[in-house]
DOSE-169789 format. One record per residue: residue in three letters; chain; x negated, y, z negated of N, C-alpha, C in turn. Coordinates in steps of 0.05 Angstrom, whole numbers, plus 5000, padded with zeros to 4 digits. Layout:
+------+-------+------+------+------+-------+-------+-------+------+------+------+
! rest ! kette ! n_xx ! n_yy ! n_zz ! ca_xx ! ca_yy ! ca_zz ! c_xx ! c_yy ! c_zz !
+------+-------+------+------+------+-------+-------+-------+------+------+------+
!  Ala !     A !    X !    Y !    Z !     X !     Y !     Z !    X !    Y !    Z !
...
+------+-------+------+------+------+-------+-------+-------+------+------+------+
***
This chain:
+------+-------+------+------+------+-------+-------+-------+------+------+------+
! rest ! kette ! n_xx ! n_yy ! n_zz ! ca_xx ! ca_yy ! ca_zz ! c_xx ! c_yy ! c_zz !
+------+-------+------+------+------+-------+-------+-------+------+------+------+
!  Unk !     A ! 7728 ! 7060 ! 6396 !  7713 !  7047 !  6416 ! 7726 ! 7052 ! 6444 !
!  Unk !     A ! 7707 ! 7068 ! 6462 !  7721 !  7069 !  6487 ! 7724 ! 7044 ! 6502 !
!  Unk !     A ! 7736 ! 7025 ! 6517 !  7741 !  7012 !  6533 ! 7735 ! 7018 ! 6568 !
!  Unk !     A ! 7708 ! 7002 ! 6581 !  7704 !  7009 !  6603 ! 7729 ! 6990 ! 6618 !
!  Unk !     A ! 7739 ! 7003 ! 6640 !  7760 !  6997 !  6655 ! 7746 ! 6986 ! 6689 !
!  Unk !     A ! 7748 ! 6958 ! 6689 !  7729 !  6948 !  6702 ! 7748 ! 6926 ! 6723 !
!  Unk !     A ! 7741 ! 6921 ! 6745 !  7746 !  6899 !  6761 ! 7739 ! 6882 ! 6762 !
!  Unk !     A ! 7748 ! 6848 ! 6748 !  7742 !  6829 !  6745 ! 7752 ! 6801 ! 6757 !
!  Unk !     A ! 7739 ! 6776 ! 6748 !  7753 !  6752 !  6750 ! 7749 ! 6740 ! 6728 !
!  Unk !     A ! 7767 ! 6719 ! 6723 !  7762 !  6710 !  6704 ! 7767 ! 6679 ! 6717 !
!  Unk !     A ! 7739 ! 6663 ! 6715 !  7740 !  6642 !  6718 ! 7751 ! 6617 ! 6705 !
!  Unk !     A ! 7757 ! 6598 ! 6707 !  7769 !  6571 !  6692 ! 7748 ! 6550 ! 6684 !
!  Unk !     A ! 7731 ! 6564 ! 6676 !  7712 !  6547 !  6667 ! 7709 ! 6555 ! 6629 !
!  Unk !     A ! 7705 ! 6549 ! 6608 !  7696 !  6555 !  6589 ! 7665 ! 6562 ! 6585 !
!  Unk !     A ! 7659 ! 6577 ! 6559 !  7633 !  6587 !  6565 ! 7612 ! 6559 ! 6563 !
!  Unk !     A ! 7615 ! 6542 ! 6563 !  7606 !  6516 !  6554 ! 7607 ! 6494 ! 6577 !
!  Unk !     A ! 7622 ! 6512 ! 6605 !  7622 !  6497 !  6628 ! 7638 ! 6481 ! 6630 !
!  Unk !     A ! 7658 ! 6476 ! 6610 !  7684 !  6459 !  6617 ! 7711 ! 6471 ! 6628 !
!  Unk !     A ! 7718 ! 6455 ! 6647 !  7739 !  6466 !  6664 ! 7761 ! 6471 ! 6648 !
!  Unk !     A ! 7778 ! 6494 ! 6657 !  7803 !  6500 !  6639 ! 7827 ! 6479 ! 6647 !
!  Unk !     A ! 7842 ! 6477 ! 6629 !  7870 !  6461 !  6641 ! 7892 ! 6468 ! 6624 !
!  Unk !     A ! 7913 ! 6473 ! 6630 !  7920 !  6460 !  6656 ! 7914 ! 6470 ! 6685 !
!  Unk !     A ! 7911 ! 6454 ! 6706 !  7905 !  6464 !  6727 ! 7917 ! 6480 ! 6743 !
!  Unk !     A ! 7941 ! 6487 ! 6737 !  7955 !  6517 !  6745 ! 7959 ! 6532 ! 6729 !
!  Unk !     A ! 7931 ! 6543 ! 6718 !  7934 !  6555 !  6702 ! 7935 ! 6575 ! 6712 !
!  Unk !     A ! 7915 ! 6587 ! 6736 !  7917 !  6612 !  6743 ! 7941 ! 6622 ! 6758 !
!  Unk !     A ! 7953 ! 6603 ! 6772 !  7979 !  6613 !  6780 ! 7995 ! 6619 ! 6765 !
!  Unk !     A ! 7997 ! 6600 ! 6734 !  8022 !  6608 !  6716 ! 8015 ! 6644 ! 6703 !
!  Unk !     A ! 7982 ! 6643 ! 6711 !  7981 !  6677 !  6702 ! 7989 ! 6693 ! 6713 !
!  Unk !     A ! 7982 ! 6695 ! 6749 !  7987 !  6712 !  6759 ! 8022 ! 6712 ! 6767 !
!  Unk !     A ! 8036 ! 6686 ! 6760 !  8066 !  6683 !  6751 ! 8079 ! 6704 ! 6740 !
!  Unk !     A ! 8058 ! 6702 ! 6721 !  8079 !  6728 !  6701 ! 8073 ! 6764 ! 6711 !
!  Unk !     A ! 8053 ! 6768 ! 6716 !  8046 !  6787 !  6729 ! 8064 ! 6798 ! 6764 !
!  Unk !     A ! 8078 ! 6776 ! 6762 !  8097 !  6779 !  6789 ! 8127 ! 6796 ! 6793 !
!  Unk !     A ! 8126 ! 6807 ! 6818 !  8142 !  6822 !  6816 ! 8169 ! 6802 ! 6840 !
!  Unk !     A ! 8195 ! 6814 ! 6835 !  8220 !  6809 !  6861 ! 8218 ! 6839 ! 6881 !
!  Unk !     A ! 8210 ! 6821 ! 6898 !  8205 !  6851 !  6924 ! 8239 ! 6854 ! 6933 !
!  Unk !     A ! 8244 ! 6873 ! 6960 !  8276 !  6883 !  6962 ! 8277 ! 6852 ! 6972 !
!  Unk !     A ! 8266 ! 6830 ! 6987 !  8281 !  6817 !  7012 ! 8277 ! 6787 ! 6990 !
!  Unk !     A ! 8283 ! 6796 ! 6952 !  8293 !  6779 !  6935 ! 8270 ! 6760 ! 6926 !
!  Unk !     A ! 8253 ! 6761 ! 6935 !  8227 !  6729 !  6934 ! 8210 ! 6750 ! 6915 !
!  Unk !     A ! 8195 ! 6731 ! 6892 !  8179 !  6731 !  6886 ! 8147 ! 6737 ! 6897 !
!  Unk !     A ! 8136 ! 6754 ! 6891 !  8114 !  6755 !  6901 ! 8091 ! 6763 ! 6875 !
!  Unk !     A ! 8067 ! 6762 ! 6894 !  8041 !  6754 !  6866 ! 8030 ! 6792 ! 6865 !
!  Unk !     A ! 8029 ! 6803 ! 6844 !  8017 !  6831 !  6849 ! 7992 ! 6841 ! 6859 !
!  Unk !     A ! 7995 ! 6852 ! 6872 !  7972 !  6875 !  6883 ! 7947 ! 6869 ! 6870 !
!  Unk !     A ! 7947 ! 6870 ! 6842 !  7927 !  6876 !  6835 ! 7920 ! 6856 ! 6807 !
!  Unk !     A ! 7929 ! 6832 ! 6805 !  7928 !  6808 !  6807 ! 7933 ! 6783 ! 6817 !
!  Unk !     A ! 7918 ! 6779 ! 6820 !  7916 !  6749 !  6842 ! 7895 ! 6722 ! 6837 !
!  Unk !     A ! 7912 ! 6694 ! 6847 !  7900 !  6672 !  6843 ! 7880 ! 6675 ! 6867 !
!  Unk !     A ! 7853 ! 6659 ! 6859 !  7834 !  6648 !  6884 ! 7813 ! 6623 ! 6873 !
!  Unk !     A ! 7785 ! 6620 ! 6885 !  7777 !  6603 !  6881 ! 7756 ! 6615 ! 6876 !
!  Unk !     A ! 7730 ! 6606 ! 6871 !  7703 !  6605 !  6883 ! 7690 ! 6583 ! 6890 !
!  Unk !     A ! 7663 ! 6595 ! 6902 !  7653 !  6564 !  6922 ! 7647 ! 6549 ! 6901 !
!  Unk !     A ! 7650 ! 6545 ! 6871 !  7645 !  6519 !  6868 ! 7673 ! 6501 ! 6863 !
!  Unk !     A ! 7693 ! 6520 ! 6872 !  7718 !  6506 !  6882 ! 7728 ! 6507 ! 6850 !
!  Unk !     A ! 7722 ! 6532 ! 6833 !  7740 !  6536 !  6797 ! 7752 ! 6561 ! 6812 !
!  Unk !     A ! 7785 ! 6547 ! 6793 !  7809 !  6554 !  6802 ! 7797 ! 6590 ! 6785 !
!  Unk !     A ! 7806 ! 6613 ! 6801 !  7799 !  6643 !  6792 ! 7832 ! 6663 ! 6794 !
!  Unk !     A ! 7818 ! 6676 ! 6768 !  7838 !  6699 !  6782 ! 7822 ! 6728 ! 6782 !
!  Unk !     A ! 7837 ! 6735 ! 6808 !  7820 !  6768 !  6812 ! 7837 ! 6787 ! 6808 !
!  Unk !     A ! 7824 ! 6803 ! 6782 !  7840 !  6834 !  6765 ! 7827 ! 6849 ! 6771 !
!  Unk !     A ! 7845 ! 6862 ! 6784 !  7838 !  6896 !  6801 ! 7843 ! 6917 ! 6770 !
!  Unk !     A ! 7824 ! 6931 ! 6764 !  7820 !  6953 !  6745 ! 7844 ! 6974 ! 6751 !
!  Unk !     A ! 7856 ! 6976 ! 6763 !  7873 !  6991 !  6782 ! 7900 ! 6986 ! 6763 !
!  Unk !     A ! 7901 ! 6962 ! 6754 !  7924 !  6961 !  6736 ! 7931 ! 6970 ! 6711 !
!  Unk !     A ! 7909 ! 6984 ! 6701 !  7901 !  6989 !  6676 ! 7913 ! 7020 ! 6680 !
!  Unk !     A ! 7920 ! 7030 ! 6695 !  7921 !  7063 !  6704 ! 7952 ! 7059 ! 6707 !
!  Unk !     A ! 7970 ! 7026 ! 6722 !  8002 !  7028 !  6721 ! 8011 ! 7016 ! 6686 !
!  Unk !     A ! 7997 ! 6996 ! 6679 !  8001 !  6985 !  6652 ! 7980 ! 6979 ! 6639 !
!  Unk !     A ! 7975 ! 6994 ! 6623 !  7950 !  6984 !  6598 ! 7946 ! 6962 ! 6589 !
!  Unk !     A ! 7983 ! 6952 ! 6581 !  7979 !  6930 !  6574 ! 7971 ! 6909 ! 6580 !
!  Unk !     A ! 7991 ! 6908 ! 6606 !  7973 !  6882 !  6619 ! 7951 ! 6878 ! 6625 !
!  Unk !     A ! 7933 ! 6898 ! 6634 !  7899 !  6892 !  6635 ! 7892 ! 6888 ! 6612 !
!  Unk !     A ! 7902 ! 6893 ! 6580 !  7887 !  6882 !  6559 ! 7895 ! 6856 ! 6554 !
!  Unk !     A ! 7919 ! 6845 ! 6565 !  7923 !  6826 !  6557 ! 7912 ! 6793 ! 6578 !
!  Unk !     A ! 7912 ! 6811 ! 6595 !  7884 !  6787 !  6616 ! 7857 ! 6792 ! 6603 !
!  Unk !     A ! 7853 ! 6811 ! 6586 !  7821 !  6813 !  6584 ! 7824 ! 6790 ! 6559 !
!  Unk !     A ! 7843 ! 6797 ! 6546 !  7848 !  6776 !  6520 ! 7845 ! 6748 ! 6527 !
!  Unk !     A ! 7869 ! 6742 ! 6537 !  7871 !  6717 !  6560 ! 7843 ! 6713 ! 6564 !
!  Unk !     A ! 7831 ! 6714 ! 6574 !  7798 !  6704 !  6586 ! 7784 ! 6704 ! 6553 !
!  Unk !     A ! 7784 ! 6721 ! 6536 !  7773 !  6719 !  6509 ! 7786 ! 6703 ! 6500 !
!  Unk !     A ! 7806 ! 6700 ! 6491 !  7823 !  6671 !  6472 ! 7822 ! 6652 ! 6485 !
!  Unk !     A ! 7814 ! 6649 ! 6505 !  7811 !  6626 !  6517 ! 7788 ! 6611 ! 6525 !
!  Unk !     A ! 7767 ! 6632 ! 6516 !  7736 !  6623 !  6513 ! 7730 ! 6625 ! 6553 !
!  Unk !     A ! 7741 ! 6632 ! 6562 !  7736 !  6631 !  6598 ! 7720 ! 6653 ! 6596 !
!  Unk !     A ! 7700 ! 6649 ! 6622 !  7683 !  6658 !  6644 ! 7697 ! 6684 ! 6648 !
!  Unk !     A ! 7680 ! 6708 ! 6648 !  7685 !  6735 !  6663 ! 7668 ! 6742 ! 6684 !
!  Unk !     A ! 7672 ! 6750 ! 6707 !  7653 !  6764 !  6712 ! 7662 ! 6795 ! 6729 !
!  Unk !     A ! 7650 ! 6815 ! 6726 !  7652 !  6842 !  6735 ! 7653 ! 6835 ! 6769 !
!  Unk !     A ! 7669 ! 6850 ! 6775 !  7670 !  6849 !  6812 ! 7652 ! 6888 ! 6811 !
!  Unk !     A ! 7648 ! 6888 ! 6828 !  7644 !  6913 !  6846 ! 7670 ! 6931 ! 6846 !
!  Unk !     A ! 7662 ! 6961 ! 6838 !  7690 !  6975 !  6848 ! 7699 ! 6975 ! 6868 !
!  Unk !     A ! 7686 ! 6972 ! 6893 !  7699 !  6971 !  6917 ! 7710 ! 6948 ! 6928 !
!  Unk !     A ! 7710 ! 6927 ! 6904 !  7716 !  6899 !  6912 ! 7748 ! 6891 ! 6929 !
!  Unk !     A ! 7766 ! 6908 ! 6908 !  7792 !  6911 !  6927 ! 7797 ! 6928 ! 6946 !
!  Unk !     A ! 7823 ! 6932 ! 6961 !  7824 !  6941 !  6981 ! 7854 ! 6943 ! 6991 !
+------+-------+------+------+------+-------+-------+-------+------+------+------+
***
């Protein structure tokens, strides 16, 4: 089965409309996905990141882009959103930048 390599979010809602929790959840994701830049601090990657949408559910936005530095980790956010019964939705390829 080929695998389309896609730009997504994955919302904190379940498919059933109930909110995910814990409520940092998306930060504790894009947590691990974090890198130590030279000037020592923690920072959130490129091409994962926490946000919101307007109905104010906590999101995270996965740039397809990562799938080309680690495979893994883009399958394992796609997982993440599947084992967890959460909301996907496709962004636009030109969504990042």
């Amino acid at each position: 089965m080929i695998q389309k390599i896609e730009n997504f979010v994955i919302v904190g809602r379940t498919s059933d409309g109930r909110t995910f929790r814990p409520s940092d959840w998306a930060d504790r994701l894009c947590g691990i996905m974090s890198v130590f830049g030279a000037d020592h601090r923690m920072t959130y990657s490129p091409y994962v990141r926490p946000a919101c949408n307007l109905r104010g559910d906590k999101t995270v936005l996965v740039d397809g882009k990562i799938h080309d530095i680690e495979p893994l980790a883009y399958n394992f956010l796609r997982n993440f959103a599947k084992d967890n019964d959460l909301q996907v939705e496709v962004l636009p390829d030109d969504y990042f930048f």
